[in-house]
N, CA, C and O atoms as a GROMACS GRO file, in nm:
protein
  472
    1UNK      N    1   0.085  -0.119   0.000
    1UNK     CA    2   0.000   0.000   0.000
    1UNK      C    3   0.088   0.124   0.000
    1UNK      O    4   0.166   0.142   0.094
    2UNK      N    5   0.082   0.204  -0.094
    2UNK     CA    6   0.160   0.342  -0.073
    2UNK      C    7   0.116   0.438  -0.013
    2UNK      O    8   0.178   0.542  -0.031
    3UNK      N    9  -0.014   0.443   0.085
    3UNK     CA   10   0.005   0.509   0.201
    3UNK      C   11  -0.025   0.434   0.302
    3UNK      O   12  -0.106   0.341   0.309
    4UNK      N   13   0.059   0.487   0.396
    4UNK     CA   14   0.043   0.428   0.555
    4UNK      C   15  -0.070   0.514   0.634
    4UNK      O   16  -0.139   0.607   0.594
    5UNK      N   17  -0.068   0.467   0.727
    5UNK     CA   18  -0.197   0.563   0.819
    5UNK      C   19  -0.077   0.589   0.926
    5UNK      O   20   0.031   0.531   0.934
    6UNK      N   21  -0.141   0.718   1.022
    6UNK     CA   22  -0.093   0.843   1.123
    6UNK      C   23  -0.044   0.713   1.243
    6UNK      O   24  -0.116   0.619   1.276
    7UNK      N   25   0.132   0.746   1.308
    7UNK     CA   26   0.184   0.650   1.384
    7UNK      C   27   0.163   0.764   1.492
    7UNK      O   28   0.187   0.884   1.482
    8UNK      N   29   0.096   0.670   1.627
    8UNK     CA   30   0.127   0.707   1.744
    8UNK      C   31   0.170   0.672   1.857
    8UNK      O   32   0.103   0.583   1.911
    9UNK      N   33   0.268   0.713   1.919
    9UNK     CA   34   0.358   0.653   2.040
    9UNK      C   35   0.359   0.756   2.168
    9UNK      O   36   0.364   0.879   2.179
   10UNK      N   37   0.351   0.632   2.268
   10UNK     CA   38   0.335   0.726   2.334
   10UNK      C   39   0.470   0.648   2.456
   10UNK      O   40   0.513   0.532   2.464
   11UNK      N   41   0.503   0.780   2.540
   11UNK     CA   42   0.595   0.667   2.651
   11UNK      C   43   0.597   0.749   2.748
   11UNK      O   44   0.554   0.864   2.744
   12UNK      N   45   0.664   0.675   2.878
   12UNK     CA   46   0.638   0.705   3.006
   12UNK      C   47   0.786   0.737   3.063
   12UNK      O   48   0.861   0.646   3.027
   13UNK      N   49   0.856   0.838   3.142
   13UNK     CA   50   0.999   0.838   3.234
   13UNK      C   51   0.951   0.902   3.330
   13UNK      O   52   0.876   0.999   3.345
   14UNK      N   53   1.037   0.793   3.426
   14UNK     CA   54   1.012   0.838   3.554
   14UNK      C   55   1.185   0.843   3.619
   14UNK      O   56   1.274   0.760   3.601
   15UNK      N   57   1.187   0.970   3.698
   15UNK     CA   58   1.327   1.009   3.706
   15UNK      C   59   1.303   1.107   3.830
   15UNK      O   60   1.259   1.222   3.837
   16UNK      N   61   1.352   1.013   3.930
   16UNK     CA   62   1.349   1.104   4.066
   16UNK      C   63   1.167   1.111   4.115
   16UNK      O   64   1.080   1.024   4.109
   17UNK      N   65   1.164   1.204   4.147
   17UNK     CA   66   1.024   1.215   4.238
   17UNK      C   67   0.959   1.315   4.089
   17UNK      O   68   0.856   1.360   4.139
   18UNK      N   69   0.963   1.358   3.978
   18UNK     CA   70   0.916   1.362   3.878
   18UNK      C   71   0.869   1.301   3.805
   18UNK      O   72   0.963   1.247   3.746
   19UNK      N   73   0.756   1.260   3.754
   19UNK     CA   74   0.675   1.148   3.625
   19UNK      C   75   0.647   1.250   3.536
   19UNK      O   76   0.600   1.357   3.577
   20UNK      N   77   0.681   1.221   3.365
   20UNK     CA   78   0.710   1.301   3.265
   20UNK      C   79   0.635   1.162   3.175
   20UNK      O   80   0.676   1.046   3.169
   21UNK      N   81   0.521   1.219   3.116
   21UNK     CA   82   0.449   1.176   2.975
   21UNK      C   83   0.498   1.223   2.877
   21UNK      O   84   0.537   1.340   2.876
   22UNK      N   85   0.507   1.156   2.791
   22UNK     CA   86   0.523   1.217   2.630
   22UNK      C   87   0.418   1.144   2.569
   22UNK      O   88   0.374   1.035   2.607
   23UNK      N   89   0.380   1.215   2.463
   23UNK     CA   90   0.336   1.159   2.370
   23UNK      C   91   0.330   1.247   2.255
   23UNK      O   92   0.306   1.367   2.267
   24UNK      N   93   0.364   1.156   2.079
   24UNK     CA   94   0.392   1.237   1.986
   24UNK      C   95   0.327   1.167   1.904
   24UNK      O   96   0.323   1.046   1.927
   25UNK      N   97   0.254   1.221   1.780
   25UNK     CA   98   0.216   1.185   1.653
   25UNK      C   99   0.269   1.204   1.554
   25UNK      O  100   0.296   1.323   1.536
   26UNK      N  101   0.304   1.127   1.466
   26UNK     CA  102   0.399   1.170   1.377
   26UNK      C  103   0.298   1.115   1.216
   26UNK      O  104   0.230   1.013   1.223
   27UNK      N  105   0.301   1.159   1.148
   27UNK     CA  106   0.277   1.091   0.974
   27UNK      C  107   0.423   1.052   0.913
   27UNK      O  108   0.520   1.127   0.899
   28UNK      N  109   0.413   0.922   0.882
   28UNK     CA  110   0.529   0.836   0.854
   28UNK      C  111   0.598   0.894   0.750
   28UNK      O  112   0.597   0.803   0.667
   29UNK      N  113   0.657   0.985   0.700
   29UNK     CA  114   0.717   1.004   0.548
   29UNK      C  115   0.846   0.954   0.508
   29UNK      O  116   0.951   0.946   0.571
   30UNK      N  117   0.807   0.912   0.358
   30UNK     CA  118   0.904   0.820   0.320
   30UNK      C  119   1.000   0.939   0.193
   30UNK      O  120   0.951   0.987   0.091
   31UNK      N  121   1.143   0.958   0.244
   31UNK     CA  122   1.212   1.042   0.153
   31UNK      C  123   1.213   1.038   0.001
   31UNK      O  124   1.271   0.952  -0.065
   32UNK      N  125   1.142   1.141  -0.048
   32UNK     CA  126   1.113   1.114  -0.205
   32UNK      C  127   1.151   1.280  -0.306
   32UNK      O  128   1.212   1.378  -0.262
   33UNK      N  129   1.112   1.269  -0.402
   33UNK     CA  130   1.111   1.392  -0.493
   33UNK      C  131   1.066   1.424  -0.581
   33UNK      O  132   1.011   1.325  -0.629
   34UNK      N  133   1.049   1.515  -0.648
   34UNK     CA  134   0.950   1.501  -0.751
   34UNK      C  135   1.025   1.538  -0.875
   34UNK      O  136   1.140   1.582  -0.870
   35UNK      N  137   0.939   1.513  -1.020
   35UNK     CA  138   1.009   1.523  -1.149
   35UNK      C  139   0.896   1.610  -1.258
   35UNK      O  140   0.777   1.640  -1.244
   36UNK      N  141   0.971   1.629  -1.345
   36UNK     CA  142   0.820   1.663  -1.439
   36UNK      C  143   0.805   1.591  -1.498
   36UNK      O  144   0.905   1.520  -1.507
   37UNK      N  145   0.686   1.545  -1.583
   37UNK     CA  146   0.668   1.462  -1.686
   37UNK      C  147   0.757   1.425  -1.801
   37UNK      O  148   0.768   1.312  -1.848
   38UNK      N  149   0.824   1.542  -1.844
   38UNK     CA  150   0.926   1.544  -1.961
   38UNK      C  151   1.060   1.511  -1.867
   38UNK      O  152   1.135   1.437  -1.931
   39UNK      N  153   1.098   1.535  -1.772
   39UNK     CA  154   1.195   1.461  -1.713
   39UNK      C  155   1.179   1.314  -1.714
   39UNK      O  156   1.270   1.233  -1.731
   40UNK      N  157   1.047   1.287  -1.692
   40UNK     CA  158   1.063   1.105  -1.617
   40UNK      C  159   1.009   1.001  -1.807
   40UNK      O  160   0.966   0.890  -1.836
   41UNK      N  161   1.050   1.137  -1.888
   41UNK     CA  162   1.054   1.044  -2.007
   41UNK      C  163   1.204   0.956  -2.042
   41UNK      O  164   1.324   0.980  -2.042
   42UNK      N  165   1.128   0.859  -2.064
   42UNK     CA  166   1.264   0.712  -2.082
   42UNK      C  167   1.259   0.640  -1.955
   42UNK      O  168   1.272   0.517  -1.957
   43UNK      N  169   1.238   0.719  -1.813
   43UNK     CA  170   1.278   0.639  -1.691
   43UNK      C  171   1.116   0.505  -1.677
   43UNK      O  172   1.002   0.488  -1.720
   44UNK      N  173   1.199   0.457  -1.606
   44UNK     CA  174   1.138   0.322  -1.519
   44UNK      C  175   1.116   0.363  -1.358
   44UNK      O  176   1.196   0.317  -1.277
   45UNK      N  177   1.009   0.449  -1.313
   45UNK     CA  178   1.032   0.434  -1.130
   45UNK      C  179   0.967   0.287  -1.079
   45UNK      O  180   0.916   0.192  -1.140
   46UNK      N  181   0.993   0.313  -0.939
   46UNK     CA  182   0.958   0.188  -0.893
   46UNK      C  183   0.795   0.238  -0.818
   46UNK      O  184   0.707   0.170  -0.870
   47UNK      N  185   0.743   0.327  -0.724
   47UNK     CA  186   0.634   0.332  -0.746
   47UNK      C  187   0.623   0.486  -0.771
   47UNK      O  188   0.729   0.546  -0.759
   48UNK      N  189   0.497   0.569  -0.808
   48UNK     CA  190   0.459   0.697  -0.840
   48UNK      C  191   0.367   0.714  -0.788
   48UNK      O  192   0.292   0.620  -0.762
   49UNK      N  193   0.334   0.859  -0.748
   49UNK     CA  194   0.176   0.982  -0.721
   49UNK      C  195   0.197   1.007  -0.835
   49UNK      O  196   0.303   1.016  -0.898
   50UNK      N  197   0.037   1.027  -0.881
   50UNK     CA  198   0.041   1.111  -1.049
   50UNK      C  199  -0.056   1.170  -1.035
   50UNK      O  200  -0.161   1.107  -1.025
   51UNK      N  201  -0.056   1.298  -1.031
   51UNK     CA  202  -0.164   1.398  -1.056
   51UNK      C  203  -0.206   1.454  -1.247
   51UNK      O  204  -0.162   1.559  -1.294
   52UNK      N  205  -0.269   1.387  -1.301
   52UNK     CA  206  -0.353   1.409  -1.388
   52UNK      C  207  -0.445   1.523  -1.457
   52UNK      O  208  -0.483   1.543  -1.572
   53UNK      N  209  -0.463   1.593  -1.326
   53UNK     CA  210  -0.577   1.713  -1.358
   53UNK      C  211  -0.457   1.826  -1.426
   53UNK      O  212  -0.350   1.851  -1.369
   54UNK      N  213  -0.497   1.882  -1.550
   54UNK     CA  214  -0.370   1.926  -1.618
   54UNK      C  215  -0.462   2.080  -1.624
   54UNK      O  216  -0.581   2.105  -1.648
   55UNK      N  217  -0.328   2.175  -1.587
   55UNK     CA  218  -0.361   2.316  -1.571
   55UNK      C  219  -0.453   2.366  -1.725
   55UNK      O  220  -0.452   2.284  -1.817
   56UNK      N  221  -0.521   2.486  -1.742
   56UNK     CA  222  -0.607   2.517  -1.844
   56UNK      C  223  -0.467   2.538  -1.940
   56UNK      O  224  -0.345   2.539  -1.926
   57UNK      N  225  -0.592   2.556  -2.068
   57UNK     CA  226  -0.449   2.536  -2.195
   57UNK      C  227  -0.434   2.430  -2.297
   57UNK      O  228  -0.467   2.318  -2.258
   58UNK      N  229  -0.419   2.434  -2.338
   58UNK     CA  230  -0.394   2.322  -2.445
   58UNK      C  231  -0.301   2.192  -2.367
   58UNK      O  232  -0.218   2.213  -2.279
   59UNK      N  233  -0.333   2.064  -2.419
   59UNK     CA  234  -0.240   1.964  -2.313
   59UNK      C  235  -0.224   1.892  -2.392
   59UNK      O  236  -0.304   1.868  -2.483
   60UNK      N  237  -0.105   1.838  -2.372
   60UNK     CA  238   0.005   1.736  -2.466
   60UNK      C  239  -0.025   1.640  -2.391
   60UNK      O  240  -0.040   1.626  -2.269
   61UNK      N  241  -0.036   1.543  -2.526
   61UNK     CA  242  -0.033   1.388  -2.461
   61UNK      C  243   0.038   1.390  -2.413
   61UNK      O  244   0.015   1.343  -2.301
   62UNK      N  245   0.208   1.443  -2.436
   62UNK     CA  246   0.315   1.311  -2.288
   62UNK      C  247   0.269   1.387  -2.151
   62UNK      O  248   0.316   1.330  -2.052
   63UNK      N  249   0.209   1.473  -2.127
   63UNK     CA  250   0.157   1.536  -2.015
   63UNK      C  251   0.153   1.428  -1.953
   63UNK      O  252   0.222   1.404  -1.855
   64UNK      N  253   0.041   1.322  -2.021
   64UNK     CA  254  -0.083   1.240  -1.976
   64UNK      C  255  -0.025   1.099  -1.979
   64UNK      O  256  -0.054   1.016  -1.894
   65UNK      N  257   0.069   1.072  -2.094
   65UNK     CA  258   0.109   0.907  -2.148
   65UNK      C  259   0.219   0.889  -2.026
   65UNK      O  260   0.218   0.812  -1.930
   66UNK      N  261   0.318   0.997  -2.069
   66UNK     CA  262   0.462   0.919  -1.975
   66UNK      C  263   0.431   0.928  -1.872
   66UNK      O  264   0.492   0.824  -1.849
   67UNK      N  265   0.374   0.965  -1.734
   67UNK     CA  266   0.354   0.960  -1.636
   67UNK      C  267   0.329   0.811  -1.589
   67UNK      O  268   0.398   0.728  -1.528
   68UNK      N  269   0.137   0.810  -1.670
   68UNK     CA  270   0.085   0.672  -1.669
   68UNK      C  271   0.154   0.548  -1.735
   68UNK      O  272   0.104   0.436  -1.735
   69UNK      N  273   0.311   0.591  -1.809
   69UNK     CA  274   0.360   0.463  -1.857
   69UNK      C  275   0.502   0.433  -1.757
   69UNK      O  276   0.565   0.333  -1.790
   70UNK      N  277   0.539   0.487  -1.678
   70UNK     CA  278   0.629   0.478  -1.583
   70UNK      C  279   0.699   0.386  -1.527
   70UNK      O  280   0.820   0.361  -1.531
   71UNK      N  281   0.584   0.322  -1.458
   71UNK     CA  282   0.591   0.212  -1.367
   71UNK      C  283   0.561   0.066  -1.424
   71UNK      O  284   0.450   0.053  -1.475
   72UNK      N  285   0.619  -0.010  -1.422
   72UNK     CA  286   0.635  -0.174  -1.468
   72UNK      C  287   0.459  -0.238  -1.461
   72UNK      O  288   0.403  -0.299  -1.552
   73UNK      N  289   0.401  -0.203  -1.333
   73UNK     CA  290   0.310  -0.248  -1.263
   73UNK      C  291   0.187  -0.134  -1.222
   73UNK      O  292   0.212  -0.024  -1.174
   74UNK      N  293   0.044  -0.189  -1.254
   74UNK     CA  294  -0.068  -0.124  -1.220
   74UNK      C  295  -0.053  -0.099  -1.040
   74UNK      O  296  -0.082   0.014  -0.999
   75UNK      N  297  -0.022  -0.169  -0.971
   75UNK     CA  298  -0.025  -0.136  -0.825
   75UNK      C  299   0.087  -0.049  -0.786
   75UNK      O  300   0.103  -0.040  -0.665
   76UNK      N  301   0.148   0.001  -0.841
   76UNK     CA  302   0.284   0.053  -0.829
   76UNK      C  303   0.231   0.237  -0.842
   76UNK      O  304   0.254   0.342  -0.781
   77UNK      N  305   0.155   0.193  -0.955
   77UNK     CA  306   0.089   0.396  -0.989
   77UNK      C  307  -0.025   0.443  -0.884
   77UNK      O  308  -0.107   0.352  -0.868
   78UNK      N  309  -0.054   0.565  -0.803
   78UNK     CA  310  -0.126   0.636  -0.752
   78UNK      C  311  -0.203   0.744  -0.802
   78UNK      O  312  -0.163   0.860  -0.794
   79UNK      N  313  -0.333   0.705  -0.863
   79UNK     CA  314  -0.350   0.835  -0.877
   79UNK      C  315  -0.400   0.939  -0.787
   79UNK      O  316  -0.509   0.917  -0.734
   80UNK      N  317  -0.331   1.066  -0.756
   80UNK     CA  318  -0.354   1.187  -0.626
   80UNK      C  319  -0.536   1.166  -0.642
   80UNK      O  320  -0.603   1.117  -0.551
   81UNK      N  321  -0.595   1.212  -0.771
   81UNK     CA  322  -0.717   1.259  -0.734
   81UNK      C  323  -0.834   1.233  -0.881
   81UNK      O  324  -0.804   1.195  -0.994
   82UNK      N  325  -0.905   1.252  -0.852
   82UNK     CA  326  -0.990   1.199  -0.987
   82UNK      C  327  -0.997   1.344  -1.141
   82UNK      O  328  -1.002   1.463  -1.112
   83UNK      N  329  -0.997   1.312  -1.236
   83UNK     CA  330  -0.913   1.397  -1.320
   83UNK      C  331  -1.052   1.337  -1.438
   83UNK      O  332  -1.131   1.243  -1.429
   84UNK      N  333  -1.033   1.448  -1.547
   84UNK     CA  334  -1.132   1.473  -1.639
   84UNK      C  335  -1.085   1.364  -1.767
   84UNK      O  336  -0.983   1.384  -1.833
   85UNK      N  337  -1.161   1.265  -1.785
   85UNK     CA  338  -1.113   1.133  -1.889
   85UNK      C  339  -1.087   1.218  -2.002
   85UNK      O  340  -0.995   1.163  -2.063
   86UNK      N  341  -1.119   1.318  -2.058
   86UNK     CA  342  -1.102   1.382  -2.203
   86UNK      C  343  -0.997   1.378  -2.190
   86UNK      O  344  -0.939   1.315  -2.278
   87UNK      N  345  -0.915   1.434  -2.088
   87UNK     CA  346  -0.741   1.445  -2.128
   87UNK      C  347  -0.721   1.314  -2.160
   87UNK      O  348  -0.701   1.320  -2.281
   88UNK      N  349  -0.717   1.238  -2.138
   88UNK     CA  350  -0.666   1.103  -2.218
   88UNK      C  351  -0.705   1.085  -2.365
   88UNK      O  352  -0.683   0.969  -2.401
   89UNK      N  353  -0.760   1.171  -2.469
   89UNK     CA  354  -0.813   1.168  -2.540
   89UNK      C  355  -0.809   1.249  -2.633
   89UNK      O  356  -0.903   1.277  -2.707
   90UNK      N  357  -0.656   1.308  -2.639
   90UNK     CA  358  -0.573   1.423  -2.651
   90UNK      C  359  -0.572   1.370  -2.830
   90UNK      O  360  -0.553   1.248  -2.839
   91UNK      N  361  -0.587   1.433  -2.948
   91UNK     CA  362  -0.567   1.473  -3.074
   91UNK      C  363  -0.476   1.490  -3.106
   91UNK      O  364  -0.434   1.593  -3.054
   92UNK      N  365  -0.349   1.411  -3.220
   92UNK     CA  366  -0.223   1.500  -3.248
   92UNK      C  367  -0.273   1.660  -3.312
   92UNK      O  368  -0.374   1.715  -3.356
   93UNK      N  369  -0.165   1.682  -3.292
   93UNK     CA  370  -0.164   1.854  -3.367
   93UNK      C  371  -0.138   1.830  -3.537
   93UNK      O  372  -0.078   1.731  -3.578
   94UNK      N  373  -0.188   1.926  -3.621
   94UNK     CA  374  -0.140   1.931  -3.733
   94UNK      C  375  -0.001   1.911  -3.759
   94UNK      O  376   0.010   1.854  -3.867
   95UNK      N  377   0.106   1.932  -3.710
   95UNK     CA  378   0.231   1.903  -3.677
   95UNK      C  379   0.231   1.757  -3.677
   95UNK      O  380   0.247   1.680  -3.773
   96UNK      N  381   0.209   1.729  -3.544
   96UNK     CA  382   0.226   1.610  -3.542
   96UNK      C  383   0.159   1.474  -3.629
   96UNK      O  384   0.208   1.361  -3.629
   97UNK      N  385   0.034   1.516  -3.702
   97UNK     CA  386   0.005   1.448  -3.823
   97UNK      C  387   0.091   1.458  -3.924
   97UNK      O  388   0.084   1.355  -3.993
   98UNK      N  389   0.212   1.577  -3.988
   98UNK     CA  390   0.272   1.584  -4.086
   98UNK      C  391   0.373   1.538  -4.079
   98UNK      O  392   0.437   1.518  -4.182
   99UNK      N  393   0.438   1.496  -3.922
   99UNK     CA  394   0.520   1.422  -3.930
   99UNK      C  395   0.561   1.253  -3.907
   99UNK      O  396   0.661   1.182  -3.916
  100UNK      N  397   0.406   1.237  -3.871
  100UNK     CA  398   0.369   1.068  -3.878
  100UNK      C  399   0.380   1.038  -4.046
  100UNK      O  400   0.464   0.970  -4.104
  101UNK      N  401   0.280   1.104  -4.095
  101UNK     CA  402   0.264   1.119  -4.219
  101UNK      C  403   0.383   1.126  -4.317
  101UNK      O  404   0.382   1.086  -4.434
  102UNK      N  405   0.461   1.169  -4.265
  102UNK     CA  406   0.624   1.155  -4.336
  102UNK      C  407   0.706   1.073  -4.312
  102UNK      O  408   0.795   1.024  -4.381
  103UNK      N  409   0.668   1.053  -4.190
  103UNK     CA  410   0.771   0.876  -4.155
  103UNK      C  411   0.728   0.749  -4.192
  103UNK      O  412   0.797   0.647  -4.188
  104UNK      N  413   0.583   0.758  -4.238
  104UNK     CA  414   0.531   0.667  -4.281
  104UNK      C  415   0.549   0.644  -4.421
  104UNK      O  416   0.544   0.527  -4.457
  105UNK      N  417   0.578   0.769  -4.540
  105UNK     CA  418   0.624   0.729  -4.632
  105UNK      C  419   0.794   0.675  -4.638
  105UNK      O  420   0.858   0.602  -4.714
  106UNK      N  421   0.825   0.757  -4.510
  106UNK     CA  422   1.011   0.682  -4.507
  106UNK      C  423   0.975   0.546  -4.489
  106UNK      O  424   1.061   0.464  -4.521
  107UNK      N  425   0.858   0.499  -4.442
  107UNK     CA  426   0.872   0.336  -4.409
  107UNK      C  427   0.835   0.292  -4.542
  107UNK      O  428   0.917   0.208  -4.580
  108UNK      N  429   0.737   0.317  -4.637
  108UNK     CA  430   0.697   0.216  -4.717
  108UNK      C  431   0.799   0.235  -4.844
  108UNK      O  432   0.797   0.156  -4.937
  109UNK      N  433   0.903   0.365  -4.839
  109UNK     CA  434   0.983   0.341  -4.930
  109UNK      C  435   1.061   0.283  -4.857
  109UNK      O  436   1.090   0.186  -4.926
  110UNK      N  437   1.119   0.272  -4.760
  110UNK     CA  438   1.260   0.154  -4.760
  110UNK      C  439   1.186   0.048  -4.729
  110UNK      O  440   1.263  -0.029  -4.672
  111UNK      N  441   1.049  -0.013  -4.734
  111UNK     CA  442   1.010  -0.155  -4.769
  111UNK      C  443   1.061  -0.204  -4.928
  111UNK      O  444   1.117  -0.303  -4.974
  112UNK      N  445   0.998  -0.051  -4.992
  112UNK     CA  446   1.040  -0.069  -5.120
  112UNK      C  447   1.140  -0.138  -5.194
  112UNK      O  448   1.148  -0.200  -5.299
  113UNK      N  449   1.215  -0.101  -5.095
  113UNK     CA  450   1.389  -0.051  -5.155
  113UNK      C  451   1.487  -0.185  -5.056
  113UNK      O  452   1.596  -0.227  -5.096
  114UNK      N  453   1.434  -0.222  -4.953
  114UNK     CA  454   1.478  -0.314  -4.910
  114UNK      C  455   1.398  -0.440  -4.882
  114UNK      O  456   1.403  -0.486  -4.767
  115UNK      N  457   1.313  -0.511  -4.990
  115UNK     CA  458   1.252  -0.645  -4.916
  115UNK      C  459   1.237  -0.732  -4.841
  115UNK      O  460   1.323  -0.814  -4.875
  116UNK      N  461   1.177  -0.777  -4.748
  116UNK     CA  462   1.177  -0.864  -4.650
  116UNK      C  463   1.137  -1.009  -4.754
  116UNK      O  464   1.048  -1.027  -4.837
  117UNK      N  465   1.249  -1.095  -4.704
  117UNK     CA  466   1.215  -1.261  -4.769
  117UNK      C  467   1.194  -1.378  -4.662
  117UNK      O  468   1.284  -1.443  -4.611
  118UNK      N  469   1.037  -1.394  -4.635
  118UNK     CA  470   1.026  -1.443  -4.524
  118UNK      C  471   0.974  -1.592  -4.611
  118UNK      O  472   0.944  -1.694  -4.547
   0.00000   0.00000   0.00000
C-alpha cells in the first residue's frame, strides 16, 4: 500500500520524584522527490503519485502518457485525485500528423527498396 496511516507513540519516564508523559504523533514520510513529466521520459520508477488534472491550456499527450507509462506495474501507480477522462483523449496537432505522415512514407519506401524474404 503506498500510504500508511498516522503512527502514534506514546511513553512514560520516571526520574526522581518527577513522572514526565510524552506523547507524539507523527505521519510516517518516506524520503522522495519530484520530477516533471518530460523529465521522467525514458525512466522506469519503482512506485509513483500522479496527478492528472492538467492546468487550463492546451495539453500534450506526454503530459498524460509518460507519467501513466512509468511504472512496470498497475499497483505501483497512484493516482492523487480523480481527473477529467477527455485528457486522455488528446488529438495530435497538425504538426504532429505531418510528421507521422512523413515517416510513414520513409517506411513504405525503404520496404520498397529493401525487401523482406520471409
Amino acid at each position: 500500500d503506498l500510504l500508511t496511516e498516522i503512527v502514534s507513540k506514546a511513553a512514560k519516564v520516571v526520574k526522581r520524584a518527577t513522572k514526565i508523559v510524552i506523547k507524539r504523533k507523527a505521519l510516517p514520510l518516506i524520503p522522495a522527490y519530484s520530477i516533471t513529466t518530460h523529465k521522467s521520459h525514458g525512466q522506469t520508477l519503482r512506485k509513483i503519485f500522479v496527478d492528472l488534472v492538467t492546468p487550463p491550456g492546451p495539453v500534450e499527450l506526454a503530459s498524460v502518457y509518460f507519467p501513466l507509462s512509468r511504472v512496470k506495474r498497475q499497483d505501483d501507480l497512484l493516482i492523487v485525485r480523480p481527473f477529467n477522462f477527455s485528457s486522455l483523449q488528446v488529438k495530435p496537432t497538425a504538426a504532429q500528423m505531418e510528421e507521422l505522415n512523413r515517416l510513414n512514407k520513409i517506411i513504405i519506401n525503404t520496404r520498397k527498396q529493401f525487401p523482406t524474404t520471409t
